[in-house]
Structure formats: C-alpha cells, structure tokens
C-alpha positions as CSV (number, residue, x, y, z in Angstrom):
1,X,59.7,130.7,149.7
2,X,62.3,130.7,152.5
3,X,62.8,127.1,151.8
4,X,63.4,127.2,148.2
5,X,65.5,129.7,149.0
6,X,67.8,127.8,151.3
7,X,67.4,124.6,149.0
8,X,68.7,126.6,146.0
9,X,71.7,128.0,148.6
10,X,72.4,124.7,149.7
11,X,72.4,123.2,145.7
12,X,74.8,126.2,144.6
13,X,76.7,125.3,147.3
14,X,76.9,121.6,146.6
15,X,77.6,122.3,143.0
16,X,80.3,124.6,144.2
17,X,81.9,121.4,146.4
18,X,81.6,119.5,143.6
19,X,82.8,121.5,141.0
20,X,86.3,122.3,143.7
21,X,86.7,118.7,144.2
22,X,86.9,117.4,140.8
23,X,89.3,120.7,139.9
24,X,91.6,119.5,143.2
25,X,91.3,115.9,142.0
26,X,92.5,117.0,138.8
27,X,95.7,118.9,139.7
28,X,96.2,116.0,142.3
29,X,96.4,113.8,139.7
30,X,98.2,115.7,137.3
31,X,100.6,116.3,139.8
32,X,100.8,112.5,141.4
33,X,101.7,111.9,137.4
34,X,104.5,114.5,137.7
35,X,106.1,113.1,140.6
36,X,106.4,110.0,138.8
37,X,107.6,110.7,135.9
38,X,110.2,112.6,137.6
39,X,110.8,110.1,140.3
40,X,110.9,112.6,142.6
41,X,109.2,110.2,145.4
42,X,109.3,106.9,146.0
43,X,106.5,104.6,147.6
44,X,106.8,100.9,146.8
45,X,106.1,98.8,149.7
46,X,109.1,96.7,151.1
47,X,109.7,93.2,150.5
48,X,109.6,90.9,153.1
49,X,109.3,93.5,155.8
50,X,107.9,92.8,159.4
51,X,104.4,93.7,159.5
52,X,105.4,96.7,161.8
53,X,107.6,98.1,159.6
54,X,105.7,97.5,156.4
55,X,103.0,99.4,158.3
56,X,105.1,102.3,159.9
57,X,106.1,103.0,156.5
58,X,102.8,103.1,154.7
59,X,101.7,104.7,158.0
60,X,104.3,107.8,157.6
61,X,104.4,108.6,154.3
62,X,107.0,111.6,154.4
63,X,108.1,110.2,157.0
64,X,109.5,107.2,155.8
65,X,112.9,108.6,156.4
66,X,112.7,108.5,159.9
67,X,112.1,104.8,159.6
68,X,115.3,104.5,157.5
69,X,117.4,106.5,160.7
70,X,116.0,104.2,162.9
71,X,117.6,101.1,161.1
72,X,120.5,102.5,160.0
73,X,121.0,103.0,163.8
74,X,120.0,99.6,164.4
75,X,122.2,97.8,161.4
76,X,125.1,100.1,163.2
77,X,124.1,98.5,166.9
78,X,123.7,94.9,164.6
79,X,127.7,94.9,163.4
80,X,128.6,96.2,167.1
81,X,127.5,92.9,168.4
82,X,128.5,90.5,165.1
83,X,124.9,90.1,164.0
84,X,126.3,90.7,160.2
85,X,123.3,88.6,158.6
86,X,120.6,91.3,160.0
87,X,122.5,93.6,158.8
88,X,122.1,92.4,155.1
89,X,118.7,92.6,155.4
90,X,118.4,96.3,157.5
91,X,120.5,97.4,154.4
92,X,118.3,96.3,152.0
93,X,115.2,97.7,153.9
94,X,116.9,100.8,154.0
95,X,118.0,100.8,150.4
96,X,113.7,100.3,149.4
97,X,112.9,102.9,152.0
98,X,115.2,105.5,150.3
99,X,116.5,104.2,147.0
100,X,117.8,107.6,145.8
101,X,119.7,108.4,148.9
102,X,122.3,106.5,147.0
103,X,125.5,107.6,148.9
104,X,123.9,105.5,152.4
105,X,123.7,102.5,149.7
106,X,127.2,103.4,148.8
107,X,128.6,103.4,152.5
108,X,126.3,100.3,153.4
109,X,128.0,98.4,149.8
110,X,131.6,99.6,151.1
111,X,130.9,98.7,154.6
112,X,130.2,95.0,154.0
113,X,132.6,94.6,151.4
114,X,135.6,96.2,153.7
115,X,134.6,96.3,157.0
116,X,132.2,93.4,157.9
117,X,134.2,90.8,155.5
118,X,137.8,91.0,156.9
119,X,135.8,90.0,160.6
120,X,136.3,86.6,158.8
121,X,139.0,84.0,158.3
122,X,137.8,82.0,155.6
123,X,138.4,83.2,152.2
124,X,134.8,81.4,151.2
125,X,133.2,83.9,154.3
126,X,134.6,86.9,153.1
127,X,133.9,86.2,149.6
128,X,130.5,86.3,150.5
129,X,130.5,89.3,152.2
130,X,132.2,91.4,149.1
131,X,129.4,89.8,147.3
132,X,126.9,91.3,149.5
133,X,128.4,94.8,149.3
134,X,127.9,94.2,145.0
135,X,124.9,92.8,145.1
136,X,123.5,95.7,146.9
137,X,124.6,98.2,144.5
138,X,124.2,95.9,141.6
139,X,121.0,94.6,142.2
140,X,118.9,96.6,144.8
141,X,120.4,100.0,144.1
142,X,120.3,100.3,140.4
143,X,116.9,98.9,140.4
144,X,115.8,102.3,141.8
145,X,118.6,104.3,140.2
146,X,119.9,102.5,136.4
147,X,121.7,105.4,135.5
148,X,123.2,107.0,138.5
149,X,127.1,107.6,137.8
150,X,127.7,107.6,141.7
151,X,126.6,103.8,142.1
152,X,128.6,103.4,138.6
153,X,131.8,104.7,140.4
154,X,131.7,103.3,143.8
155,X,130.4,99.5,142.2
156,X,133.8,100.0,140.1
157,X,136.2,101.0,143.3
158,X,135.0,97.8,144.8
159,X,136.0,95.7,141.8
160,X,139.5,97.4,141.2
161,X,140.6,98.3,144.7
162,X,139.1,95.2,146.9
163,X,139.2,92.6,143.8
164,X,141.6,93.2,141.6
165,X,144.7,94.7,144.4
166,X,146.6,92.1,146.6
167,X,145.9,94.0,149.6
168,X,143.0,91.3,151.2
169,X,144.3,88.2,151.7
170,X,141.2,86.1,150.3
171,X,142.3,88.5,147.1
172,X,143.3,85.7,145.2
173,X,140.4,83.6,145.6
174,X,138.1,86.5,144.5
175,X,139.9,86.3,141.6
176,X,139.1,83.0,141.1
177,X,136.2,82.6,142.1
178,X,135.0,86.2,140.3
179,X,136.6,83.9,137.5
180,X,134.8,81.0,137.6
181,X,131.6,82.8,137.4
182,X,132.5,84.8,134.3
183,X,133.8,81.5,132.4
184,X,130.3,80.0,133.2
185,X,128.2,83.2,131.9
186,X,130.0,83.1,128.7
187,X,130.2,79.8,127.9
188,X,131.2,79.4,124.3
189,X,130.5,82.8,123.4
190,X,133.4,84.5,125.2
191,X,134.6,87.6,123.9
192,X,131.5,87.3,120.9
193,X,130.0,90.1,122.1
194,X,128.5,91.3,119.2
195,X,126.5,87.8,119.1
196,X,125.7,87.9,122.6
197,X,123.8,91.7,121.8
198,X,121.7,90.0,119.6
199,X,120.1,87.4,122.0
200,X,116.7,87.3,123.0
201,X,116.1,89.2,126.0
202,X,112.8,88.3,126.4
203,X,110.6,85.1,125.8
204,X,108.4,87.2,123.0
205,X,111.8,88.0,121.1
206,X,112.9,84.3,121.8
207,X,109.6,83.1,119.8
208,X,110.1,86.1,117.3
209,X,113.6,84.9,116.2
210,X,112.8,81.2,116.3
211,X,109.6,80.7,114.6
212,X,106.4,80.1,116.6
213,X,105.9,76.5,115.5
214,X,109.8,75.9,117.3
215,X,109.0,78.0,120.4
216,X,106.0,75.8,120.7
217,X,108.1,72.4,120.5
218,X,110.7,74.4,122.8
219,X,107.8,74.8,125.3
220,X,106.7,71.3,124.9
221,X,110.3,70.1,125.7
222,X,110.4,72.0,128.7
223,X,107.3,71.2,130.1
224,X,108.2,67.6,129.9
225,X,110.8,68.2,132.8
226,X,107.7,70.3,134.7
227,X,110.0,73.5,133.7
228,X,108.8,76.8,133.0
229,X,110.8,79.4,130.7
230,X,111.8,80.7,134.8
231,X,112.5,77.3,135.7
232,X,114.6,76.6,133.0
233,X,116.6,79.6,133.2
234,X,117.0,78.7,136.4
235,X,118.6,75.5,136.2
236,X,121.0,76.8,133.7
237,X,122.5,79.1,135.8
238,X,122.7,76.6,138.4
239,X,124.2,74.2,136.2
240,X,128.1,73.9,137.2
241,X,129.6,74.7,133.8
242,X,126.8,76.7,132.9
243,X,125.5,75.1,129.9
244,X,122.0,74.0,129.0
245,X,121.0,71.2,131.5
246,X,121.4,67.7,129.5
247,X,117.8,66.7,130.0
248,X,116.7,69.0,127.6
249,X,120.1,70.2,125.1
250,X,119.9,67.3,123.0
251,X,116.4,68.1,122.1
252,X,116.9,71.7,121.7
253,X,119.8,71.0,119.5
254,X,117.6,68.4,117.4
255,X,115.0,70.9,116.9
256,X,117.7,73.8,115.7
257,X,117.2,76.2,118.1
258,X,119.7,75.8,120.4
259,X,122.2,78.6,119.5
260,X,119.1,81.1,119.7
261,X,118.5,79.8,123.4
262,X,121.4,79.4,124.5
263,X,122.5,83.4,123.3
264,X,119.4,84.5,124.7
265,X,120.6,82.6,128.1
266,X,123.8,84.5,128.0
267,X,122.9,88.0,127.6
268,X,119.9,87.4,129.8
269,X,122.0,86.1,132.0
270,X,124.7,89.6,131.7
271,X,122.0,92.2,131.5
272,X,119.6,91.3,134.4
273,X,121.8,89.8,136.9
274,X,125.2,91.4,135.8
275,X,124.1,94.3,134.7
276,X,126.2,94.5,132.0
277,X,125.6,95.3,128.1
278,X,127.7,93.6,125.8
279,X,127.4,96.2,123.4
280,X,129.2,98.5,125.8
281,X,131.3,96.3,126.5
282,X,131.7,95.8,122.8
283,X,132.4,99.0,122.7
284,X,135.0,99.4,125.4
285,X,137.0,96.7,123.8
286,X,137.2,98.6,120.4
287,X,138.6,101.0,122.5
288,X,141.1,99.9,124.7
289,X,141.9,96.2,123.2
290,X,140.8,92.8,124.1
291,X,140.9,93.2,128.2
292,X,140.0,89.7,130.0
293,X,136.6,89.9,131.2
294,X,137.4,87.2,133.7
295,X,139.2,89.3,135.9
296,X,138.2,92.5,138.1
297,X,139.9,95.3,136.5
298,X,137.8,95.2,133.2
299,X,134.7,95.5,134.9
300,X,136.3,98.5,137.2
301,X,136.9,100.1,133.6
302,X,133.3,99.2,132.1
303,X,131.7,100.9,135.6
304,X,133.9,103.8,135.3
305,X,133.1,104.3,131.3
306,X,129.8,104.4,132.6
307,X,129.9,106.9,134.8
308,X,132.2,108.7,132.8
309,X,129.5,109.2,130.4
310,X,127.1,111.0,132.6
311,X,129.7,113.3,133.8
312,X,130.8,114.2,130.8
313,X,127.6,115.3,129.4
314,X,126.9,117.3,132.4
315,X,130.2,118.9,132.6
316,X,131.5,117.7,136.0
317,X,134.9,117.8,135.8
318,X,135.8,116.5,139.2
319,X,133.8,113.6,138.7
320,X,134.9,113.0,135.2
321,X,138.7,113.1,136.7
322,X,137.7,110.1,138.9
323,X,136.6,108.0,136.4
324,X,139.2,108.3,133.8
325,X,141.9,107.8,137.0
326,X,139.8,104.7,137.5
327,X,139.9,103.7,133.8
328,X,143.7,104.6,133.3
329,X,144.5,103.2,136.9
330,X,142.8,99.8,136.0
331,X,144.2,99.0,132.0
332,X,147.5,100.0,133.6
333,X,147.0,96.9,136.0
334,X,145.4,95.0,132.9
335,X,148.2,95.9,130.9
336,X,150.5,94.7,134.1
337,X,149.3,91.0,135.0
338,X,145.1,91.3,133.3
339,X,145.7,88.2,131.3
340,X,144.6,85.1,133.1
341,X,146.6,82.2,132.3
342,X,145.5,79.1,134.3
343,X,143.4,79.1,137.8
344,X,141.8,76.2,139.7
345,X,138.3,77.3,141.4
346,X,139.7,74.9,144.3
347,X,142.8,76.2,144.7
348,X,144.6,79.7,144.7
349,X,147.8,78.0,144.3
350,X,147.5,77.8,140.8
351,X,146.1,81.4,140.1
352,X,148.9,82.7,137.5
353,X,148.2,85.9,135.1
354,X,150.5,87.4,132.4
355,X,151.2,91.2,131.2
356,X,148.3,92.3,129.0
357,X,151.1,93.7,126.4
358,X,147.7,94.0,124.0
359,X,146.2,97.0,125.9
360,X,149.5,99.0,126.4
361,X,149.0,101.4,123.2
362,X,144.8,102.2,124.5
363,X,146.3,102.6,127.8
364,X,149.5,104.8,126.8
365,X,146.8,107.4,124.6
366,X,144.2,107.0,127.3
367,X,147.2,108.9,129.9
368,X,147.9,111.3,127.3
369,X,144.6,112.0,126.5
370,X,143.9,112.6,130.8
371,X,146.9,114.5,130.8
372,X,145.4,117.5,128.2
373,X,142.5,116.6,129.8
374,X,142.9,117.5,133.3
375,X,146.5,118.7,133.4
376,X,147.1,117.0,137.0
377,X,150.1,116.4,138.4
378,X,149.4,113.3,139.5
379,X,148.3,112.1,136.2
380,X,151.6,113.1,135.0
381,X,153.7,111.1,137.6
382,X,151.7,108.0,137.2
383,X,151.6,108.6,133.3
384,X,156.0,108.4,133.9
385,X,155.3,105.3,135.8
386,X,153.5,103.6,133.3
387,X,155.7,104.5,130.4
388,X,158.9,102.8,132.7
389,X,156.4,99.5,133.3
390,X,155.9,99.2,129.2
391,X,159.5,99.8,128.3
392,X,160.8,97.2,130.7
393,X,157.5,94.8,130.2
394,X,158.0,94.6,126.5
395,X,161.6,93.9,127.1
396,X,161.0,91.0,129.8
397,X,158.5,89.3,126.8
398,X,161.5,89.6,123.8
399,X,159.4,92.6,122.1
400,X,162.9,94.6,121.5
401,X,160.6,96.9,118.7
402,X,157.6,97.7,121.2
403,X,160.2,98.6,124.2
404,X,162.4,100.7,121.6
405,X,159.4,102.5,120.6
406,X,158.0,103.3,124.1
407,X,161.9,103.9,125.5
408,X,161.9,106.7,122.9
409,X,158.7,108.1,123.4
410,X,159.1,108.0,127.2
411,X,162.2,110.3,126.2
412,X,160.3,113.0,124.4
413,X,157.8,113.2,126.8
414,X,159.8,112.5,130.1
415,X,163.5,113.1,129.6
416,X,164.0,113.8,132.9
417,X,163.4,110.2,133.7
418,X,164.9,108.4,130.5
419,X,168.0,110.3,130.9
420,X,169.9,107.1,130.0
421,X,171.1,107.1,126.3
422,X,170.4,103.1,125.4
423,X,167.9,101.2,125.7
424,X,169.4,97.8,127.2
425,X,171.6,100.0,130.0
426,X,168.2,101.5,130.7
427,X,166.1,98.6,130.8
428,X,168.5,96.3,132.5
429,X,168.9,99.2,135.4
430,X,165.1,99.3,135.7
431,X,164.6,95.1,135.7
432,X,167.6,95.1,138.4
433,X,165.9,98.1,140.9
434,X,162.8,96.1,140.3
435,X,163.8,92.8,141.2
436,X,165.2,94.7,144.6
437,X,161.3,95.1,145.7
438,X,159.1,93.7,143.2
439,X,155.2,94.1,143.9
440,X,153.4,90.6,142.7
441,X,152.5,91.6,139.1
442,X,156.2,92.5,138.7
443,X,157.6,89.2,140.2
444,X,155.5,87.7,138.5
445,X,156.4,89.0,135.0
446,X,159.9,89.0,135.5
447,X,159.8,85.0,136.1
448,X,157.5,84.3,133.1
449,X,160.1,86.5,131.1
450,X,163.1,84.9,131.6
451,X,161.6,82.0,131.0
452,X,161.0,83.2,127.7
453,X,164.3,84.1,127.4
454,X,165.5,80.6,128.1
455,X,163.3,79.1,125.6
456,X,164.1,81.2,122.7
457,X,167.7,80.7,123.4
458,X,167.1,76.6,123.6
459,X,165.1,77.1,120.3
460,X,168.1,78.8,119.1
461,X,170.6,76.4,119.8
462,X,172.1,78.2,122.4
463,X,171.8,75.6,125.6
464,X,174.5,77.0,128.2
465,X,172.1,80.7,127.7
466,X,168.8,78.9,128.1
467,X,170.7,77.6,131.6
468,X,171.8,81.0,132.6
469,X,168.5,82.6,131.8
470,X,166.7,79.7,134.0
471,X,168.9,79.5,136.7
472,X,167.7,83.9,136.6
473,X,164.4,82.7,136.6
474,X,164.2,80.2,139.6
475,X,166.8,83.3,141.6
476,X,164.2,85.7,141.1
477,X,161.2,83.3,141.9
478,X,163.0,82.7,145.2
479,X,163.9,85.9,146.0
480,X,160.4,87.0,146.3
481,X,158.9,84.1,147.5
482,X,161.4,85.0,150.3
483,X,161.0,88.2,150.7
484,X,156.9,88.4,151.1
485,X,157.6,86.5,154.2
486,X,154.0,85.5,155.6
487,X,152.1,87.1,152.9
488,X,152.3,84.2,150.3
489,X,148.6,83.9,150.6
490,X,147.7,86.8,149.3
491,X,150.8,87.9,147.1
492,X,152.6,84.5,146.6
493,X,153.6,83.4,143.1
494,X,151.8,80.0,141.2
495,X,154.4,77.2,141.5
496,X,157.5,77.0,139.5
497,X,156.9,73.8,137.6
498,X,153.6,75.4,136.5
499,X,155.2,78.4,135.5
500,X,158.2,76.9,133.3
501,X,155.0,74.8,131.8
502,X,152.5,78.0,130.6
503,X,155.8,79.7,129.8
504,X,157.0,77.0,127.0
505,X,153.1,76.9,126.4
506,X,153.3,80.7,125.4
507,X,155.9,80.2,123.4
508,X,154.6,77.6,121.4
509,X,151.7,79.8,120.7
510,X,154.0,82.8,119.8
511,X,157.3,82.2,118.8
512,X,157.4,81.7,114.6
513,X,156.7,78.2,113.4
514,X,160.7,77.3,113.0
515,X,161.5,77.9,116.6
516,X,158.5,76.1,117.8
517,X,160.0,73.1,116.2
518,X,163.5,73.4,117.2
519,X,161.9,74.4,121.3
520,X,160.0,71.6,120.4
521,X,162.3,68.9,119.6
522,X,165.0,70.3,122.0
523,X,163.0,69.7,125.3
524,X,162.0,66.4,123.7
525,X,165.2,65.5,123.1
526,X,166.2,66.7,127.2
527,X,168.0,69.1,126.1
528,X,166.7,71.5,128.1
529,X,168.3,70.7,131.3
530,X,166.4,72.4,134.6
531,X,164.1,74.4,131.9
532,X,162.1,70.9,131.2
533,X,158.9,70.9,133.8
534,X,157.9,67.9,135.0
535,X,155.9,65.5,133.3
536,X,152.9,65.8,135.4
537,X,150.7,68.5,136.3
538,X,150.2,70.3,139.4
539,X,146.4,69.4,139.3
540,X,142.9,70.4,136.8
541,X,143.9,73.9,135.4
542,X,141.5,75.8,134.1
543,X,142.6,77.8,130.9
C-alpha cells in the first residue's frame, strides 16, 4: 500500500515536472521568437574569428561585450604601434560582436578614414584607408542595422567632408578614383535610373523576365567558361570598364537577353554592394535636379535624405536639422563645382569640374524651406552666402536673366547685403573681392567663365574683347596658382590649355547654333589669338 502510495507520489510529481517543463519551454520559445523579431539581441557567430575568440563569445553569452572592450582596447594598443591592418579586422570583430552599438562603428569608420589614412603619403594608401572606414559602415554595419539614420549620417559626413572638401591632400584622387568606380557601375545606363529599378535583383527574377528557355541557354553559355551566375558577376565587376566580359557578351547579345543582364548587373551591382536604390535616387533627382552621381557630394545628399526620413517621422528635430544642413551644405557645393568635366584615373592633373548652375533653384527652395523650418541663424547666414555665390555664378557663365533674378531676390530677402542698386556694380564688386582669396571651386569658375566670355565675344566678332577677357582669364589662373603656394596638390587648378579646350567645348554645346559657327570658323581661321588651345591634348581624358 505504502508503495503504491509513493509510486503514485512520485508519478504526480513526474507529471507535475513534465507538465512545468513544456509550459517553461513554451514561454522560452515564445520569448526567444520575441527577441528576434525585435532584434533586441544579437548572436551570430563571427567570421573568421580565432578559435579563442569564437569560443569566448559563444562561451559568454551576455557577456559578449566584454569581449568587444577587450579589442577595442587592443585595436587602440594596434594603431599605437602602426599595426593598422589588425586593426581592420579588430573593427570588424567588434562591429559582429555588437552590431547595434552603432556609434563604436561610427568612431571606428571615422577613425580609419581620418585618423589612420593621413599616417600615409601615398594618395593610393590613404585611398584605401577612407575605403575601409566606408566599407565598414556600408557593408558590415548596415548588414546588422539597414535602416539606422545614425550610420545614414555619419556614412554621408565621410563622403562630403573627407571626399568631396579640399582639405586632404589625396582629395583629388578620391575624386577620381570615387569617379572611376561610379562610371564603371553605370555603364551605359547612367543617370537611367528608372531602368536600372527595374533590373533583376535576383537570378529567379532574371529567369522570370527572360523566359526560362533563354535563362537556360544563358546558363549553358556561362557554364561553358566554368562560370557560375556568382562567378559571372564576379568577373563583371572586375572587368576594367565594367561591361560584360567578351567571352560571353557576344552570345548574350545573339540570344537577346543582354540588356535584361546587363540591368540586372547594374542594380545588383548598386543595391548589394553600394547600397544604393536607384529609385531613391530617382527620386532625389526629381527633387533637386540632375546632381553628378560621379562625384561625393550627391551621395552625402542621398545618405542624408535617408536619414532625414527616419527623423522626420519620429519627430527629432535636432537630428532632422543635421541632415538638411548636410543636404543644403552639399547641393550648394554641387551647385558650386558638382559637374565633372574631364578626369584621368591616372592623373589628378587633369581633374576639372564646372558650377552645377542646374541645381541652384532645388538648392535656393531647399535654404528657404530650412529656414521656416528650423529658423537658425546659421541657416540664415549661409542661405546669404549662397544667394551671393548664384548671383555672381550665373554672371561668370553669361546667364545675365538667372543672375538678375537671384540679385533681386537676394534683395527682398537680404537687403542688408545687396545694398548695391545694380546688378553689374554688384556683381563685378563681388567677382573682384573674390578673385582677392578665391577657395578652388571659385578659381576654378572664375577661369572657366571668362573663358566664356572670350569666346562669345570671338563668336561675336569682337576679337580685341575675346583678348582682353583671355588675357583675365590666364591673370586669374596665375594668381591662384600662386597664391596656394605648396598646396597645388590638393587645391591646384587642371592645366590651362585643358581648360581653354572644355571651355570652347562648352560653348559649342551651349551657345545657339549661329554663334557656334561663327566660334567655330573664327578659331579655325586663328583668329583667336592666345584663346586657341593647342592642338594636342594633355593626355586620355575621361568625359
């Protein structure tokens, strides 16, 4: 009797175990499934990890943040004594060990792509380095974090401030090189964004759009070279112009699929490595004009309109005043030298941008629009600034109605500043106190716009004022090549030669069909006199 007893005990007590465990195993799970879907932890094993600290890390759990001190005091010890390559890695261990601590990812981005790459000489060495500091925000960061407006900002600060200012002195060759890349990402379908959205962004879709009978025969061609779908990708962005190797194009092309591909290239190409979406970016240029996507200050705007967006929708109004200043801070330098003219991967020489007068009305609303906005001082002062920089822009490039229009807007809005009465006494005291101390964009302009001068006075017959307006051009050029001193390369102008030559080019694109051919036939005819480049170029430019 006892024993049944006890038995029965032990069996209610079993059932009892049981019962608690499954309840516990359920409420574990349900809550392991919150945690998830909330990301509110974080346990991928690292990549590539030393077996000691892939186990510490399993090993601790909770306490995998202790793991992430310890080599964030050991990258600190590594850039004490120049072991910069570990310290790549220690970042990236530390960015997997705690990828929504995004503001040590931020410092560790800023640190290599300030700190670590001016220890460096070579433009190619520090190049790398700014890479570095991008590619961990880009790619490691917002792998964890795709929506985070505080990787948004910061990867936008490093693309305006580092890139696109003339304070580094590899700057230039960012440029170019930051340039190079882009021209090979977008091939032929450069500023098509609205084609590049619609490419394939996986294999599946690829098949889908093509036909499966095609994708087949695509597959087939592919596998004749011993290529994957990976490995073909692969070579294409390896490829040095960036188009579809030539083993396999002129069988894509036969089998009439090749525009399909080669979209689906590009926009894979933008959205996984990039990270950008051409229909934002689509979007952004419906908005503020057509900005060169070649060059570092649109992508500061597009990371800027991203985060903007967040903060924004969740009412931060300090946060949201950083991005616009970033947005209105960057189209004003697009709208002061963001068209690239020529460049030469090679060679920085031969780097040479243009006012982006396109951009001036987006960027004119998008001030005023900050100003209600946020009603800063600062905004207001810099929104002055800007509406100066138009007036005397427009005037440099022979728009007489676009500087007229902002010279008496600038007066409504700032008549403390356009107190002068006339627009040429104004513009002309403006273009002189400029030419005093001219930063590079405004050198720069102020060459290329007496150039222009000169060749729609050849075009109108008028010789002796194409001289004069030269002979301003080539004073000016010297002046601030002079007065950079031992800066020229980071803030030095392309040469002259090349600049008379894109000059007359611009005109010839611009001017109306009957002064074309009287520019035309009057440099033909040497009549130009010391406005006629040289016959030969300076070297493979680039357009």
């Amino acid at each position: 009797m006892k024993l049944s007893t006890l038995s029965a005990s032990l069996l209610v007590v079993l059932a009892a175990f049981v019962l608690l465990v499954g309840s516990l195993s359920a409420v574990q799970s349900r809550m392991n499934a919150i945690r998830v879907e909330a990301q509110l932890t974080d346990t991928e094993p690292l990549e590539n990890a030393p077996p000691m600290v892939a186990f510490t890390t399993v090993a601790l759990g909770g306490f995998r943040g202790l793991v992430a001190d310890f080599l964030w005091l050991r990258s600190q010890r590594m850039q004490e004594l120049g072991n910069y390559f570990e310290t790549v890695q220690l970042a990236s261990w530390i960015t997997k060990l705690q990828p929504r601590f995004t503001g040590a990812t931020a410092f560790l981005a800023w640190n290599m792509a300030y700190n670590v790459s001016v220890t460096f000489t070579r433009p190619e060495d520090r190049w790398r380095w700014v890479q570095r500091g991008i590619e961990l925000i880009r790619d490691e960061a917002l792998h964890y974090n795709p929506a985070d407006p505080e990787l948004f900002q910061q990867l936008g600060w490093i693309y305006q401030h580092k890139m696109g200012k003339d304070l580094d002195d590899a700057n230039r060759y960012y440029k170019t090189q930051m340039a190079w890349e882009m021209v090979r990402v977008f091939g032929p379908l450069a500023n098509q964004w609205d084609i590049i959205a619609q490419g394939a962004l996986t294999p599946a879709r690829l098949e889908a759009q093509v036909g499966g009978e095609a994708y087949a025969e695509f597959l087939r061609i592919l596998a004749g070279q011993g290529w994957t779908f990976a490995d073909f990708e692969r070579e294409f962005r390896d490829s040095p112009d960036g188009m579809i190797p030539g083993a396999v194009a002129g069988a894509i092309d036969k089998l009439g699929i090749y525009p399909y591909v080669d979209t689906a290239l590009r926009h894979r190409w933008l959205r996984n490595h990039y990270r950008l979406d051409p229909a934002i970016i689509d979007t952004i240029t419906r908005l503020f004009g057509p900005l060169d996507w070649r060059l570092p200050e649109a992508h500061a705007i597009y990371w800027a309109f991203r985060g903007l967006q967040h903060w924004v929708r969740n009412q931060d109004q300090f946060k949201a005043l950083q991005c616009d200043r970033m947005i209105f801070q960057s189209l004003k330098a697009a709208f002061e030298g963001g068209q690239l003219v020529v460049y030469n991967e090679e060679d920085t020489l031969y780097l040479e941008m243009r006012p982006n007068l396109a951009v001036a009305d987006a960027c004119r609303q998008y001030y005023a629009d900050s100003l209600d906005k946020h009603g800063e001082t600062t905004i207001r002062g810099a929104f002055q600034n800007f509406m100066v920089d138009a007036v005397v822009n427009f005037y440099k490039y022979g728009s007489r109605g676009k500087a007229r229009e902002y010279f008496e807007d600038g007066r409504k809005r700032f008549p403390d500043r356009f107190r002068v009465a006339d627009l040429d006494a104004f513009a002309l005291a403006e273009l002189e106190e400029q030419i005093a101390l001219m930063n590079y964009n405004q050198g720069q302009s102020t060459v290329q716009g007496y150039l222009i001068y000169a060749c729609y006075a050849l075009a109108l017959g008028n010789a002796e004022d194409a001289v004069a307006y030269e002979r301003t051009a080539a004073a000016v050029y010297a002046k601030y090549q002079s007065d950079i001193g031992d800066t020229k390369g980071r803030r030095g102008l392309p040469p002259y030669p090349q600049m008379k030559r894109n000059a007359i080019d611009y005109c010839y694109r611009n001017f109306p069909p009957e002064l074309v051919r009287s520019l035309r036939a009057a440099l033909e005819a040497e009549q130009a006199g010391p406005l006629a480049p040289p016959k030969a170029g300076p070297g493979p430019l680039v357009p």
